[in-house]
NULUMDREN-428598 format. One record per residue: residue in three letters; x, z, y of N, C-alpha, C, O in turn. Coordinates in steps of 0.1 Angstrom, whole numbers, plus 5000, padded with zeros to 4 digits. Atoms other than C-alpha are relative to their C-alpha. Layout:
N
alaXZYXZYXZYXZY ...
// end
This chain:
560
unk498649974996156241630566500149985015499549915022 unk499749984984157541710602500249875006499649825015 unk498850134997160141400601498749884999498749805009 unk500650125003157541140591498650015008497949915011 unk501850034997154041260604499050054991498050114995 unk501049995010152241310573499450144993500050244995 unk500749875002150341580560501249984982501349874976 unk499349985012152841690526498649994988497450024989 unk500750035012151541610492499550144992500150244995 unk500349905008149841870465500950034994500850144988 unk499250035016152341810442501650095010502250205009 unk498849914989155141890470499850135007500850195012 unk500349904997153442180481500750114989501350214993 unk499449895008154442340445501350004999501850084991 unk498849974998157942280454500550005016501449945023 unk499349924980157942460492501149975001501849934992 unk498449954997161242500508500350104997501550114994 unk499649895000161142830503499050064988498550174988 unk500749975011159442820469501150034991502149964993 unk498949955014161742970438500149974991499950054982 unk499950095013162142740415500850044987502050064990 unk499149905013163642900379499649864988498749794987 unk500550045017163942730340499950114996500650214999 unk500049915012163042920317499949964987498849924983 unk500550015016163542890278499650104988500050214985 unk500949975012161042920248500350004995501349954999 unk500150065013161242880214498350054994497950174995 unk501550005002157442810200500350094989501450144986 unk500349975014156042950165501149904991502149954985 unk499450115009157542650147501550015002502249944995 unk498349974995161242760164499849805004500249714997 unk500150164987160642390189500450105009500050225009 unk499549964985162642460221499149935012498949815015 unk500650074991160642440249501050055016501650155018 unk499749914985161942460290498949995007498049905005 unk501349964993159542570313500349995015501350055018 unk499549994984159842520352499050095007497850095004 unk501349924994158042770373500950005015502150005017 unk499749994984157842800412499450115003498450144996 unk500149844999157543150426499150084985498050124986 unk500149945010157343290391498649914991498349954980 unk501250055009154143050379500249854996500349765003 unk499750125008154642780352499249875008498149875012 unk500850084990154142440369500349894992499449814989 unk500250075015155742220339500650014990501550094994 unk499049965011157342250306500549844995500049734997 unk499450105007159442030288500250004984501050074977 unk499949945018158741960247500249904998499749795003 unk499550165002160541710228500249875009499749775005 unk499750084993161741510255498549975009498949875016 unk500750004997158541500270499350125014498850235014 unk500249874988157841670305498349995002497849875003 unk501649955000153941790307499750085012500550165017 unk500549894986152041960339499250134989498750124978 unk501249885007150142300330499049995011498849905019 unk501750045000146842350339500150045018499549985027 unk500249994983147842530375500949845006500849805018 unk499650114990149642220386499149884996499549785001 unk501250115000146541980374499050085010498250025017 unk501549974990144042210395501049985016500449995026 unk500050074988146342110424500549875003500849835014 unk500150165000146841770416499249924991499749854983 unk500750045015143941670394500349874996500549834984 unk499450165007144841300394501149964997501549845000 unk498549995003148241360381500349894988501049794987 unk500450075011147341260348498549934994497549994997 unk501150035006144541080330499050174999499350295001 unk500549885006141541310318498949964994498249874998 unk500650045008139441310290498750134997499050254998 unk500749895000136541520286498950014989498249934982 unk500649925015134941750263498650095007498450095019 unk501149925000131741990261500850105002502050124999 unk499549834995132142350275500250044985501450054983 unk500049925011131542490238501349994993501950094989 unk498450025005134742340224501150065004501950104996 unk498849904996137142500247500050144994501050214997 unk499149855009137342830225500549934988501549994982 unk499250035015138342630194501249935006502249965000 unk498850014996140942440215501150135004502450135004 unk498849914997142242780227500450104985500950214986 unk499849925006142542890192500749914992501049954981 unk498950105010144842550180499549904998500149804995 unk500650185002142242290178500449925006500749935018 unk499450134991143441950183498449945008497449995003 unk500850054994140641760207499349904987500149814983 unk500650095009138541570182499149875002497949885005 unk501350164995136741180187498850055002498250025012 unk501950025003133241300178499950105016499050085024 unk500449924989134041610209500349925013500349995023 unk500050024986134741360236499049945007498549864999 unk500750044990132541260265500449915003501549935009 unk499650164992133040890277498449995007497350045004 unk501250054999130740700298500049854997500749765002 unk500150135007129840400281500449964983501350044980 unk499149995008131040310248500849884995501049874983 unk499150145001132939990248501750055002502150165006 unk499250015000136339920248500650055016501850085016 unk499050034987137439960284499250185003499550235014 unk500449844997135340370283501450044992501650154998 unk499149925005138540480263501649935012502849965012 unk498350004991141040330293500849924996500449874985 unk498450045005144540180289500950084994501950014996 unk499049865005146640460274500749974989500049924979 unk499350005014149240430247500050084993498950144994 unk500149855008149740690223501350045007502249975011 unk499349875000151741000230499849985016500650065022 unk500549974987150340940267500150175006499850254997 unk500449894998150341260286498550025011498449975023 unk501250014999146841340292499450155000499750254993 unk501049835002144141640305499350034992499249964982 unk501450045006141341740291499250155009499650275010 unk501149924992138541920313498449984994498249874989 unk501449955002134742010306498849925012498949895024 unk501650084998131141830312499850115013499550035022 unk500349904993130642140336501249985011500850005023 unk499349974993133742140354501449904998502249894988 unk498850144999136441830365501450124998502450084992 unk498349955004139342140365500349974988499449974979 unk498750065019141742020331499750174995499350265003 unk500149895008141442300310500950014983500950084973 unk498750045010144342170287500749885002500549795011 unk499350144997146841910284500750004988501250094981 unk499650035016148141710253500549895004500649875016 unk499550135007149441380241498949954992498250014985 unk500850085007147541090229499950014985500750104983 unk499650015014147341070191499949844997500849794991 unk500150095002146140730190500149915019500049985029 unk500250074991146340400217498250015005497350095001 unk501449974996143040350235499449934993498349984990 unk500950115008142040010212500350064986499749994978 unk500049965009143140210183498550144999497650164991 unk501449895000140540520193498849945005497950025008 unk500850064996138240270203499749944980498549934976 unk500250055011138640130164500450124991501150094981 unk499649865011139140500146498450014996498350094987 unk501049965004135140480142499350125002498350164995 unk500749884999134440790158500750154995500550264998 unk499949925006136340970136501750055007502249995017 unk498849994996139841160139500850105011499850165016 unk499449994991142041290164500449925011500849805011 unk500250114986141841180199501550095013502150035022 unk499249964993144241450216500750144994500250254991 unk499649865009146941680202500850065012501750015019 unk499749964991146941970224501150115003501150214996 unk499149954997149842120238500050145009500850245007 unk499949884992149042380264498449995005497749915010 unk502150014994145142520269500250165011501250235014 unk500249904989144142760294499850104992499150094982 unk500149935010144843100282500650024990500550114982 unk498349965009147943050262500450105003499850185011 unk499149934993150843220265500949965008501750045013 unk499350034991152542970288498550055016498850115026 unk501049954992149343040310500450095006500650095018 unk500149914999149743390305501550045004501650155010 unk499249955001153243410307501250125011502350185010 unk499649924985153843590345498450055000497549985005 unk501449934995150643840345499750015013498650035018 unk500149944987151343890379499149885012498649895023 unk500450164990150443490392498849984990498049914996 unk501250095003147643420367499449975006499450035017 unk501350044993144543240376499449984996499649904986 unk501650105012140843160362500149865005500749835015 unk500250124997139942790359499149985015498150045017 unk500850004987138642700396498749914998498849824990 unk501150124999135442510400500049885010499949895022 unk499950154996135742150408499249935003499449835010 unk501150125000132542000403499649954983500449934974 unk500450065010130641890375500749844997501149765005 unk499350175001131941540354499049974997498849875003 unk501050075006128641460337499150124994499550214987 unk500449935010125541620326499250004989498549904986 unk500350045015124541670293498850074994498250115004 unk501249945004121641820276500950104988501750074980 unk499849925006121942170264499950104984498750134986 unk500849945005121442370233498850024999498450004988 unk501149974997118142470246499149904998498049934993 unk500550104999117142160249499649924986498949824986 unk500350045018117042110206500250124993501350184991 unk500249925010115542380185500149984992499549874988 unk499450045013116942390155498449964989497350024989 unk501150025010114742230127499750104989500750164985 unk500449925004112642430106499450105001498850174993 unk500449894993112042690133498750084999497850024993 unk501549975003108942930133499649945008500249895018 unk500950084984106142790153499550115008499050205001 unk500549864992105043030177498450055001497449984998 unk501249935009102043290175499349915015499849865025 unk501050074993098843120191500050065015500050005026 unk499749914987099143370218501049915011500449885021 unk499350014997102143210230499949834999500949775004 unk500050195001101342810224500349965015501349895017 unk500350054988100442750261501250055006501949975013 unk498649984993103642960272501249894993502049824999 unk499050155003105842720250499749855005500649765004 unk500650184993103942380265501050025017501749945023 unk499549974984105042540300501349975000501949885005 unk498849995001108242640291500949834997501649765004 unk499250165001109442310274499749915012500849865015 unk499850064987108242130308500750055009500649975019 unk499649954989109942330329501649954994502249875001 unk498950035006113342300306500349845002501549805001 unk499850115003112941930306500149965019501049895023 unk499650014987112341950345501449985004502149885007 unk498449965002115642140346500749915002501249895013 unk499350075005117241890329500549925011501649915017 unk500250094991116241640351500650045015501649975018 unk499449934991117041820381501149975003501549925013 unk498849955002120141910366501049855001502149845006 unk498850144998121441510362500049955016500949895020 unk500650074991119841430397501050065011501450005020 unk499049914991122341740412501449934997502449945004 unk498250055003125441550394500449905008501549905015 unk499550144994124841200405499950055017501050025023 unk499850014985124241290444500850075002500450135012 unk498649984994127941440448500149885003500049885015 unk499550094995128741090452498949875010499349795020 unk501250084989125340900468499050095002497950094997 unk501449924992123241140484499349945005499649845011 unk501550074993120141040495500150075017500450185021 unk500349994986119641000532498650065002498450125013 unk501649944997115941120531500250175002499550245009 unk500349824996116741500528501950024997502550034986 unk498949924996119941610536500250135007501250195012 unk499849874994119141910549499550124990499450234994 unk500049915006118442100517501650014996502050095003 unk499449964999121642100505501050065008501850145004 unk499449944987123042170540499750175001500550255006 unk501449855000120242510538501550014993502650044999 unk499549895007122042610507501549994997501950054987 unk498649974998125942560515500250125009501150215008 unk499649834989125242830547500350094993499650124984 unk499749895006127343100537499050125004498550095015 unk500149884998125943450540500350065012501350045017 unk499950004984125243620574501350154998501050214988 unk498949875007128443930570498850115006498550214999 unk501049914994125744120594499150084993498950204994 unk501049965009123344120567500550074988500050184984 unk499149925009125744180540500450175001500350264993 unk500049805000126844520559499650105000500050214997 unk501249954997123744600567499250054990498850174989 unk500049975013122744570535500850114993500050184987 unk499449945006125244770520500050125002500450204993 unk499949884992124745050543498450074996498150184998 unk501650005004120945040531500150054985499650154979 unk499949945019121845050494501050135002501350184991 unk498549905002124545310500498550165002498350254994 unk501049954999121545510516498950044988498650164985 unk501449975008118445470491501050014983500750044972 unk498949895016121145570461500550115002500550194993 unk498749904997123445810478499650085010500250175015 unk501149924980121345940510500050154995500550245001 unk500649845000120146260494501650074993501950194994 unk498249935007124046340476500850005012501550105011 unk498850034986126146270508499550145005498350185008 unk500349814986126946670527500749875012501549795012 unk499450004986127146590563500350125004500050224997 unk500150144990128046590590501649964992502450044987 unk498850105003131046310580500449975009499849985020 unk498850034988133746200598499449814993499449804980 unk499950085002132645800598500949914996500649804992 unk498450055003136445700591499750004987499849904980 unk500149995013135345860558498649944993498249904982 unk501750035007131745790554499949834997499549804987 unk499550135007132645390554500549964983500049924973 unk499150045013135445360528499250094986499550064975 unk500749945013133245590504499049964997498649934986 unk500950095006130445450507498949935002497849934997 unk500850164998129345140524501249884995500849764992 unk499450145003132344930514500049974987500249874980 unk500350025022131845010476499449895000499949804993 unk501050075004128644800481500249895012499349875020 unk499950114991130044510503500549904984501049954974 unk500050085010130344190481501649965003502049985014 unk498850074998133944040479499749885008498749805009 unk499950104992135043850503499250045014498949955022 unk500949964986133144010533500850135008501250255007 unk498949874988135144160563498950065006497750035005 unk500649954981134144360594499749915009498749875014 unk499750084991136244180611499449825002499549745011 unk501150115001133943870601499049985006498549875008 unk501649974998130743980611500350035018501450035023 unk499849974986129844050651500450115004500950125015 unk499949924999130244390645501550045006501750125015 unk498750034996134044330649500750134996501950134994 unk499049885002135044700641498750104993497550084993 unk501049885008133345030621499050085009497950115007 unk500949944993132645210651498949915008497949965013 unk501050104991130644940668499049974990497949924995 unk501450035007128244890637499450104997498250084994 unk500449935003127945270633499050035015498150115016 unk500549994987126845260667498549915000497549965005 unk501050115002124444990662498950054991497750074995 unk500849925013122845140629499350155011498150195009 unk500449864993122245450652499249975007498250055006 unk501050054990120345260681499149974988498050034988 unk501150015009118445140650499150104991498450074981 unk500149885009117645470637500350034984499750124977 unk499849945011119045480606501250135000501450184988 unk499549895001121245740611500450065012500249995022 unk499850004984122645950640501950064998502450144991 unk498649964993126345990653500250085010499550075021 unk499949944989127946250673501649985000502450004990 unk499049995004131046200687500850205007500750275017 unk499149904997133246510687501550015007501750115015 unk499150004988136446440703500049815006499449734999 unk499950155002137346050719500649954993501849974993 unk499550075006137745820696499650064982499750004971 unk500849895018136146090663499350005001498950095009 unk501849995002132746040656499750064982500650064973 unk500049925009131346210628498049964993497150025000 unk501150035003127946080611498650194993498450244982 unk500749875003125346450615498750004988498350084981 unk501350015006122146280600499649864995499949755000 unk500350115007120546050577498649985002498050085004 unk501350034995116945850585499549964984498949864983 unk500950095009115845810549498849944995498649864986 unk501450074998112145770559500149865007499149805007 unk500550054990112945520580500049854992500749824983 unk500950085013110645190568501449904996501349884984 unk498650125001114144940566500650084988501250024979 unk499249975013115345200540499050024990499250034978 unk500949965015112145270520499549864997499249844985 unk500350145006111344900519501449894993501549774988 unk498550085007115044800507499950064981499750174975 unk499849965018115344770467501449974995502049874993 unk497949995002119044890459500349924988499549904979 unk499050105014121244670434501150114997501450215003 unk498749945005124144770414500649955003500549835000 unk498750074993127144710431501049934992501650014984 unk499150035011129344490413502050095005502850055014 unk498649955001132744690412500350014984499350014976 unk499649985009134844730382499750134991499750244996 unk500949895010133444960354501250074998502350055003 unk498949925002135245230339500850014987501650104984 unk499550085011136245010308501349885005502049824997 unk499950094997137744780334499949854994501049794991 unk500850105006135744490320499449915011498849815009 unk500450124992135044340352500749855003501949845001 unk500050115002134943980358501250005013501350085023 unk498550004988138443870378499349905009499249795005 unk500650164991136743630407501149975007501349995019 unk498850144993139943390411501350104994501350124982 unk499349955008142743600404500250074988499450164988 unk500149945010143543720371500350115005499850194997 unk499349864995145144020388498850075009499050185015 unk500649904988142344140409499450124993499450124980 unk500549925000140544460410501250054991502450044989 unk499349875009141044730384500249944986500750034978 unk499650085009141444440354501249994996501849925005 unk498149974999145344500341500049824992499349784982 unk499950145005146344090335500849984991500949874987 unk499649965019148244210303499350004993499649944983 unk500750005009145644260288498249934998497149964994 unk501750085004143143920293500549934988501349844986 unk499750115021143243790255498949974997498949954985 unk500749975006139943770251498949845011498349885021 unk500550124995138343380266498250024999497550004989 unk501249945003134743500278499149835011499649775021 unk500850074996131743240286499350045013498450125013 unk500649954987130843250325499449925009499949805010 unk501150134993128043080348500750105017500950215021 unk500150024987128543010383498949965010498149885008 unk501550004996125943050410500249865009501149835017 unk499850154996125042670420498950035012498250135015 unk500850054989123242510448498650065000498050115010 unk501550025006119942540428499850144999498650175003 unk500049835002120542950420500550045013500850165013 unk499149924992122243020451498650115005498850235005 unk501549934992118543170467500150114992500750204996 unk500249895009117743390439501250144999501050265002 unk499149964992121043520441500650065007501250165005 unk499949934985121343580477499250105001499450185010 unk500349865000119143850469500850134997500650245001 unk498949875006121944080453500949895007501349805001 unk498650044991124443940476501049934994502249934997 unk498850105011126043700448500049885008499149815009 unk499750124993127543430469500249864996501149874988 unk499950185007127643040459501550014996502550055002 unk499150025010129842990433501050134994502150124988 unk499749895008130543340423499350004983498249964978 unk500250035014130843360385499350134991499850244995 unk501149915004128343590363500650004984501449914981 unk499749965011128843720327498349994995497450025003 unk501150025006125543630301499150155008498250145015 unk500349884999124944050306499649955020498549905023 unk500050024985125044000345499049915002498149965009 unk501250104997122643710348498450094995497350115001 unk501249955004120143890328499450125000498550164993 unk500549844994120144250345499749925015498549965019 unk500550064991119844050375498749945003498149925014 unk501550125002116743820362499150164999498150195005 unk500749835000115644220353499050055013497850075015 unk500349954987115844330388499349935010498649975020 unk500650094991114744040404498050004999497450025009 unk500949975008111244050384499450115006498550115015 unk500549884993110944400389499750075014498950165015 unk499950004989111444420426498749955004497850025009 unk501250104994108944150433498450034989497349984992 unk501249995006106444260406499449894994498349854997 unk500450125004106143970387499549994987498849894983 unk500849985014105344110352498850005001498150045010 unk501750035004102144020339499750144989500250144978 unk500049845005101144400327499149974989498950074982 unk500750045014098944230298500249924994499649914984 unk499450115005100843950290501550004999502249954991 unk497749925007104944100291500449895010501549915016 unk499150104996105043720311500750065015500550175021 unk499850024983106643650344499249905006499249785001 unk500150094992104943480368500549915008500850015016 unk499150124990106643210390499950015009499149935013 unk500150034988107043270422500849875011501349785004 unk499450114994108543020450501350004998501749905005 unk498549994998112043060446500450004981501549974978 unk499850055011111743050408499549874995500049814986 unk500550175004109442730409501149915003501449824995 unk499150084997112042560426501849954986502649874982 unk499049965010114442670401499549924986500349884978 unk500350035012112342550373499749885001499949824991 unk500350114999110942230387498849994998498149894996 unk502150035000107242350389500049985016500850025024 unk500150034990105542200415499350155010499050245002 unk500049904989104542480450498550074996497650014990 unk501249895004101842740444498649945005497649994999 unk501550034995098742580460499749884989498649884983 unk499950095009099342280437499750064983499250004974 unk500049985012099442470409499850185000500850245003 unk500149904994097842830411501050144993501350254998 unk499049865008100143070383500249884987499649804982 unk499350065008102842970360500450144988501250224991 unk499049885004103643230333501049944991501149834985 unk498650045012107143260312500650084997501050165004 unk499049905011108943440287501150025011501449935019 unk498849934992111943660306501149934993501949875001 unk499050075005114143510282499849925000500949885004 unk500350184999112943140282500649985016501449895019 unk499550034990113143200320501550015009502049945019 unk498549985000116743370319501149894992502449884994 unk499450155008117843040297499649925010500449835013 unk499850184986116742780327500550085004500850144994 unk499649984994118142950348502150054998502950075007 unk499050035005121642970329500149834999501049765004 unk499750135000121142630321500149885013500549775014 unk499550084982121242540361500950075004501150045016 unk499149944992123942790368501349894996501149824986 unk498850055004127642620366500650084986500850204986 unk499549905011129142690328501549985004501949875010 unk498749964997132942830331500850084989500350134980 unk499249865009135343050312501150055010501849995018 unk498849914998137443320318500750064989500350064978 unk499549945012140243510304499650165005499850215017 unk500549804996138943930303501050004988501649934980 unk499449915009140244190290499450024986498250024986 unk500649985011139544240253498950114997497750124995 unk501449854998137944570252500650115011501750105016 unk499649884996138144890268500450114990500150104979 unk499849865011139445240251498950014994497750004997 unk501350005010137845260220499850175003500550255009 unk500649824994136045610225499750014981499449904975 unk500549935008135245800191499850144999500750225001 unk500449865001133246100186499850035018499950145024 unk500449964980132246070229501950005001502050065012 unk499349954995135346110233501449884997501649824986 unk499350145001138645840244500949974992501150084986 unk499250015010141045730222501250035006501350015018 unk498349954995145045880224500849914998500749824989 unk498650085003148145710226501050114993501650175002 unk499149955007150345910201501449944999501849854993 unk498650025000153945950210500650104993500150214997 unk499349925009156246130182501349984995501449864991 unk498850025002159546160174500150064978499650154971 unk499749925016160746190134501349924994501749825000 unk498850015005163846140115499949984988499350044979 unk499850105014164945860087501450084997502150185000 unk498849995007167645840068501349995007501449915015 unk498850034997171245900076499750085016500350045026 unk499449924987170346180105499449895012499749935024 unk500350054985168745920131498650025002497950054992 unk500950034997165945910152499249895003499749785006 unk500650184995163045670157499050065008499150195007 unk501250024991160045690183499049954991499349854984 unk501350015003156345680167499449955007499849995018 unk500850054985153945490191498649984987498749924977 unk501750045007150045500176498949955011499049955023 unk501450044992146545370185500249905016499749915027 unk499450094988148045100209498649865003498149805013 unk501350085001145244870200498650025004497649955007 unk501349954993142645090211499849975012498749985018 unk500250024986143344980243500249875004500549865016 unk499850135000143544610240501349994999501449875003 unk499049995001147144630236500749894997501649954991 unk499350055010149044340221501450054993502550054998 unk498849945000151244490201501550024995502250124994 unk499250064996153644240193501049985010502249995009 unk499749994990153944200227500850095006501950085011 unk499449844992154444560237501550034992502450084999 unk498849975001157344590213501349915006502449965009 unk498950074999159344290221500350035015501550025019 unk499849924988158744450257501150134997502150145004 unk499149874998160544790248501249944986501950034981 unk498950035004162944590226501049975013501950045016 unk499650034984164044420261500550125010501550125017 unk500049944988163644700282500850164990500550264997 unk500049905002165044980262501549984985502450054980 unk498550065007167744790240500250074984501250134979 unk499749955012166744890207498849914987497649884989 unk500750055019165244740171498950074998498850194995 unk501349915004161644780166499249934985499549824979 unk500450025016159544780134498550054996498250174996 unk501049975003155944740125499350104991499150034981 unk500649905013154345020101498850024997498150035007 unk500949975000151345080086499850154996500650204989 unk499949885003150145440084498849994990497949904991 unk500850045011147945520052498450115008498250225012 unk501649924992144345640066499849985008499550085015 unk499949974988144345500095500049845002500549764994 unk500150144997143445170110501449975014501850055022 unk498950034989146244950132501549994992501849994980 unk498549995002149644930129500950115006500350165016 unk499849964988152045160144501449985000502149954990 unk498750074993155145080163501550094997501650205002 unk498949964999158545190155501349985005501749875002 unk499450064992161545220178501250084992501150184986 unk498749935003165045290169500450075007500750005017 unk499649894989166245620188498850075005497750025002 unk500349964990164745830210499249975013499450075020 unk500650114989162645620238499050035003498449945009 unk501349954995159545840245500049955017499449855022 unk500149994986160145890282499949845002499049805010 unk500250184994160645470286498849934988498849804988 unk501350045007157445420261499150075013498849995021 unk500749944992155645670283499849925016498749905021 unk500350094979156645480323499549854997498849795005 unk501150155002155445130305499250034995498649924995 unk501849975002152345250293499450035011498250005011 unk500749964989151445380325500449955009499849995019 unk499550094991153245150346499649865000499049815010 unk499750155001153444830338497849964992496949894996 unk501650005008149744890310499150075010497950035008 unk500449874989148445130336498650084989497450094991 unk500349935007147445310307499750185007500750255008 unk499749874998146245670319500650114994500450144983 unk498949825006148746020316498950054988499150064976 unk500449915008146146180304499249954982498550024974 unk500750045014145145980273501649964992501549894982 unk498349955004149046000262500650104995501050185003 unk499349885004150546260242501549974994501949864990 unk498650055007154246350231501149965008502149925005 unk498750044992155946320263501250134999502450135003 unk499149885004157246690250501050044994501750144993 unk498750065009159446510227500849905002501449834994 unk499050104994161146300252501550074996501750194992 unk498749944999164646350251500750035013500849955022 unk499349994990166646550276501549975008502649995004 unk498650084995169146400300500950154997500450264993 unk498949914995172146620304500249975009500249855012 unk499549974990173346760332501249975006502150045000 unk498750065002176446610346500750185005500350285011 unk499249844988178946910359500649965004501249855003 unk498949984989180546990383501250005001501850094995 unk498349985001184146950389500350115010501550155012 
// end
């Protein structure tokens, strides 16, 4: 504060001066009244049964708000589907009376993940602490009220957020780490790759607890590895890079000569990584790196009037582009199915439609190297698919397949990763792609997000329609038809009580006979205001829409 000196609190931050504070009321499933407080449109706490609770964005900016209790990553989809927190799923350290705390019952209490200190729900006690300390393990330990990914979460698309990464609370040993009993035993071929593999997994492990504890005592002896692998990314290299990949993909398709204004935004910034300016890098501006690129021969510039340059020619012999091995750029697909990094609202992801709580690894200290080869930056978050077109390319680039054995070999930047000791010590390591794509999840950070459910269901090649139609009931009136709403992740609940709201009329679920879904019925007339929220608000495309032919037409006022 100004008046006092002090730097303002977290907590006071979510009530700015010039923050917009609103109630809003709920009624749950069960018809419970809930109020909701939100500041610039994003839920910050609710109020249930006399009882006022934080949501999950006002614990990631005050995490010591409330207690917090913690669970396994795997559990959080069954809490976001109504599970209460269960004794046998919590994490303590120690197990005496004084690891369950002071707490009364109906306490209000977090609960966050082994992987990650952000809360990732918040509940009420069910039991005291000497009472869950004498339940035997068994029972309810927290009945949860609001999980990440509700509908109070969800309830302003426009402010959501993914869970942030906080830091690990403890770590634990993986699936991986216990094959299920009775398993096959593997072909003799493969004995010595399983002896390797399980040492390296067990390395891992080890590794993996040794990265938890030194957040808080670091060893004085080497402090300069983790220092190495906090340096962000050079932007130089980044653009440099991008300009390389844009080249050994797109070199021989690109007509010159281009106007550089245009040859940029088409296609070097596609393949810039989020988060990476210009104005970051030395380059400071477009013309000053095309300029640069040019003294280096990869391409040549002429300017045509001052201030217009125009890119005439491309160097794709030249050795900087035949020795570059292009990546796939991460941009949003044409399903928009890409991963939101930090906003729910970014890219081409519509935040209507994340219903769908997907499992995602974060690139750690330990992965950051590997990584830094496809320009994935520390603590960028990856999809299973994504890690393992990555471990693909990585492999392939470097030549690592064993052309008589399918293994990979180990090179330095994977030994490190796995916990084999340096190449002269030990002269070839081989390992299953998938044994090695599992350590290497099992040291990235585990996370969740909320995605979109699917993309347009396509049948027959071809995308699915939104059917709008008009037909006539009983007694002479009209209703509005709305089909295939779900093809598009739709909720469509949702969508009606929307054009109930917005359009002031009685709607009505139907089923049609042959035909999978439900479909939507509106009282009246209402194409044209089904039509601007599907493509407005859903950003549903025109052309996968039919039936706006049966809007109804305004009339014309006259003239006096």
């Amino acid at each position: 504060d100004e008046e006092t000196g002090t730097a303002p609190s977290p907590l006071g931050e979510l009530f700015g001066n010039r923050a917009k504070v609103c109630t809003v009321k709920l009624i749950t499933y069960h018809e419970e009244p809930v109020t909701v407080y939100t500041s610039d449109k994003r839920p910050i706490f609710f109020e249930l049964n006399g009882k006022l609770l934080p949501t999950v964005y006002t614990l990631w900016s005050c995490p010591d708000l409330v207690p917090a209790f913690t669970t396994h990553a795997t559990v959080l989809p069954k809490l976001a589907n109504g599970a209460d927190l269960m004794i046998p799923g919590v994490v303590k350290k120690g197990t005496n009376l004084a690891s369950w705390g002071r707490h009364q019952k109906d306490d209000v209490v977090a609960v966050n993940l082994t992987s990650n200190r952000a809360a990732v729900g918040v509940g009420l006690l069910a039991h005291s602490s000497s009472d869950l300390y004498m339940c035997g393990g068994h029972g309810v330990c927290v009945r949860m009220m609001h999980v990440f990914g509700d509908k109070l979460w969800g309830m302003e698309p426009s402010v959501c957020q993914q869970v942030p990464l906080h830091g690990s609370v403890v770590s634990v040993p993986t699936e991986s780490d216990f094959p299920p009993l009775g398993s096959e035993k593997p072909k003799p071929v493969e004995e010595t790759v399983k002896q390797v593999t399980k040492s390296l997994e067990n390395a891992a492990l080890t590794a993996q607890e040794e990265e938890s504890t030194s957040d808080g005592d670091a060893s004085d002896d080497e402090p300069q590895e983790p220092e190495e692998a906090e340096k962000p990314p050079n932007p130089d290299d980044l653009i440099k890079g991008a300009l390389l990949n844009a080249l050994k993909l797109h070199g021989k398709k690109i007509a010159l000569p281009l106007l550089t204004s245009t040859f940029y935004p088409q296609y070097v910034q596609p393949e810039i990584p989020d988060g990476i300016e210009m104005k970051k890098s030395s380059y400071k501006k477009v013309g000053t790196f095309f300029k640069q690129m040019a003294e280096e021969g990869l391409l040549e510039i002429k300017e045509e009037k001052k201030g217009i340059e125009k890119v005439t020619a491309l160097n794709l012999e030249h050795p900087a582009v035949l020795s570059f091995y292009p990546y796939k750029a991460q941009k949003a697909s044409a399903d928009g199915q890409d991963a939101p990094g930090g906003p729910a609202s970014s890219g081409a992801s519509n935040p209507l439609l994340l219903t769908q709580m997907t499992a995602m690894y974060a690139v750690s200290e330990r992965t950051a190297k590997l990584f830094g080869c496809f320009n994935v930056a520390l603590g960028k978050t990856l999809d299973q698919t994504q890690v393992r077109n990555y471990m693909r390319d990585y492999v392939g680039r470097n030549k690592l397949i064993n052309p008589l054995t399918k293994l990979v070999t180990l090179d330095d930047t994977l030994r490190e990763i796995c916990g084999c000791p340096p190449a002269p010590e030990e002269p070839e390591v081989l390992v299953g792609l998938a044994d090695l794509t599992e350590t290497v999840l099992n040291c990235m950070t585990s996370t969740f997000e909320m995605r979109s459910q699917k993309g347009a269901v396509t049948k027959g090649g071809k995308r699915a329609i939104i059917h709008l139609t008009t037909a006539t009931r009983s007694g002479n009136k009209k209703v509005t038809l709305i089909s295939n709403l779900a093809d598009y992740g739709i909720n469509v609940n949702d969508f009606a009580k929307a054009v109930k709201l917005g359009a002031a009329a009685s709607t009505t679920m139907t089923e049609v006979p042959g035909s999978k879904g439900e479909q939507l019925m509106v009282q009246g007339n209402h194409i044209k205001f089904v039509f601007e929220l599907l493509t407005t608000t859903y950003q549903v495309p025109k052309a996968c829409i039919t039936g706006l032919e049966f809007a109804k037409e305004q009339k014309k006022k006259k003239k006096k």
